[in-house]
C-alpha positions in Angstrom: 46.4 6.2 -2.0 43.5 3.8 -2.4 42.5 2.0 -5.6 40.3 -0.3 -6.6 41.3 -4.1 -7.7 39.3 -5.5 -10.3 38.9 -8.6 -7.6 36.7 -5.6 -5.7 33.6 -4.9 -6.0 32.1 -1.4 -5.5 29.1 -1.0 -3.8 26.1 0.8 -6.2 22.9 2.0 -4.9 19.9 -0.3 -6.2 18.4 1.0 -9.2 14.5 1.2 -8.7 12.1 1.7 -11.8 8.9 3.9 -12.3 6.7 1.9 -10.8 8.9 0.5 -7.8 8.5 4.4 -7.2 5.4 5.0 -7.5 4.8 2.2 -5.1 6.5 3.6 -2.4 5.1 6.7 -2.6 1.6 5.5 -2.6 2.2 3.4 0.3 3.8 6.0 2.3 0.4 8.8 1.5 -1.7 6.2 2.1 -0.1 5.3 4.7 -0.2 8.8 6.6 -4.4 9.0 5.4 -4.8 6.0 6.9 -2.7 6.8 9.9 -4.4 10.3 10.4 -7.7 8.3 10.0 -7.9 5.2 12.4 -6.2 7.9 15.0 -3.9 7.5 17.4 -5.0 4.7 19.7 -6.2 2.3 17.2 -6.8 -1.1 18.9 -4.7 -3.4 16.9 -8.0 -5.9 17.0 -9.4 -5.8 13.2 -6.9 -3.7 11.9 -6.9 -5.3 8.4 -10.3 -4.5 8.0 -9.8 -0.9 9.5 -7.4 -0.3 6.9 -9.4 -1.5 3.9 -12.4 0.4 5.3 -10.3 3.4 5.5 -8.5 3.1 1.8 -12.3 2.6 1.0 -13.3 5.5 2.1 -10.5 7.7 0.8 -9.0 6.4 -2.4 -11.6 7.5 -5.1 -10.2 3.8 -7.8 -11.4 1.8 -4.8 -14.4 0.5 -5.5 -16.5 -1.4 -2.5 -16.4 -4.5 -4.3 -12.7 -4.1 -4.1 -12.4 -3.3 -0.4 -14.7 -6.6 0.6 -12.1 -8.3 -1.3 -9.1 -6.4 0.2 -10.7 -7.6 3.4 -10.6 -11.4 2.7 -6.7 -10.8 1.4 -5.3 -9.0 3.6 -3.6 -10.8 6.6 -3.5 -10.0 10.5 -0.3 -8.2 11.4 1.5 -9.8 13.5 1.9 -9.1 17.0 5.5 -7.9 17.3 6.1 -4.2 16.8 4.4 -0.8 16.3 1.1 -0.3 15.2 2.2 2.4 12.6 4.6 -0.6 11.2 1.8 -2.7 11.3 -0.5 -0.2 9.4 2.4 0.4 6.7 2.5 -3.5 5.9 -0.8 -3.5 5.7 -1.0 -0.9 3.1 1.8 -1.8 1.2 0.2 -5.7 0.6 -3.0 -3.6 0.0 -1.5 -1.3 -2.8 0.4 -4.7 -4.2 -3.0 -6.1 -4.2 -5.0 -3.5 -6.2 -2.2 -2.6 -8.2 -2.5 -5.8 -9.7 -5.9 -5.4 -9.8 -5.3 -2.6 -11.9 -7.0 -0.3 -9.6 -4.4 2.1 -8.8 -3.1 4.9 -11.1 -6.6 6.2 -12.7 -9.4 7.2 -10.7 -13.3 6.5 -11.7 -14.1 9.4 -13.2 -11.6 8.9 -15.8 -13.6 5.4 -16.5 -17.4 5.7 -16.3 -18.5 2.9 -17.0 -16.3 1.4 -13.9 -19.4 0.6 -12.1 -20.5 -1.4 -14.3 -18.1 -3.9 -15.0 -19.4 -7.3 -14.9 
């Protein structure tokens, strides 16, 4: 019969919190909006600024100011690998981005006077 040593360590899954979650589940809808968007051959040229277009387009707390700005932050995937891994690291450093732009997790109509913010 096995038993555990107190010199052995057992393996836990990692705990994630609230928002850890939430991130990954925005990253993975967006991602698939995105993905059903841009279609499936996408030339990997501009992608970046495909993708912010896109979130633009579909995510109602995006504001245009913020998806000009998305599009000078966002980096160029690099060459190696899929374009839907490509597309998926691009949204997840987008949704980092305007989460901490506090842009994620409400939606305009919930803030009116959103447009207006100086």
């Amino acid at each position: 019969m096995d038993s555990i040593t107190a010199s052995q360590t057992v393996s836990r899954p990692p705990v994630f919190s609230e928002e850890s979650i939430a991130h990954i589940r925005r990253v993975k809808h967006l991602r698939a909006i995105v993905r059903e968007d841009l279609g499936p051959d996408v030339e990997r040229d501009g992608l970046e600024q495909k993708v912010a277009s896109s979130l633009y387009h579909h995510h109602p707390s995006i504001r245009l100011e913020d998806a000009l700005e998305l599009k000078c932050h966002l980096k160029e995937p690099s060459t190696e690998g899929s374009t839907d891994s490509a597309i998926k690291g691009i949204v997840d450093e987008a949704c980092t981005l305007l989460e901490s732009w506090d842009r994620l997790g409400q939606t305009q109509s919930e803030d009116p006077n959103a447009a207006f913010d100086y």
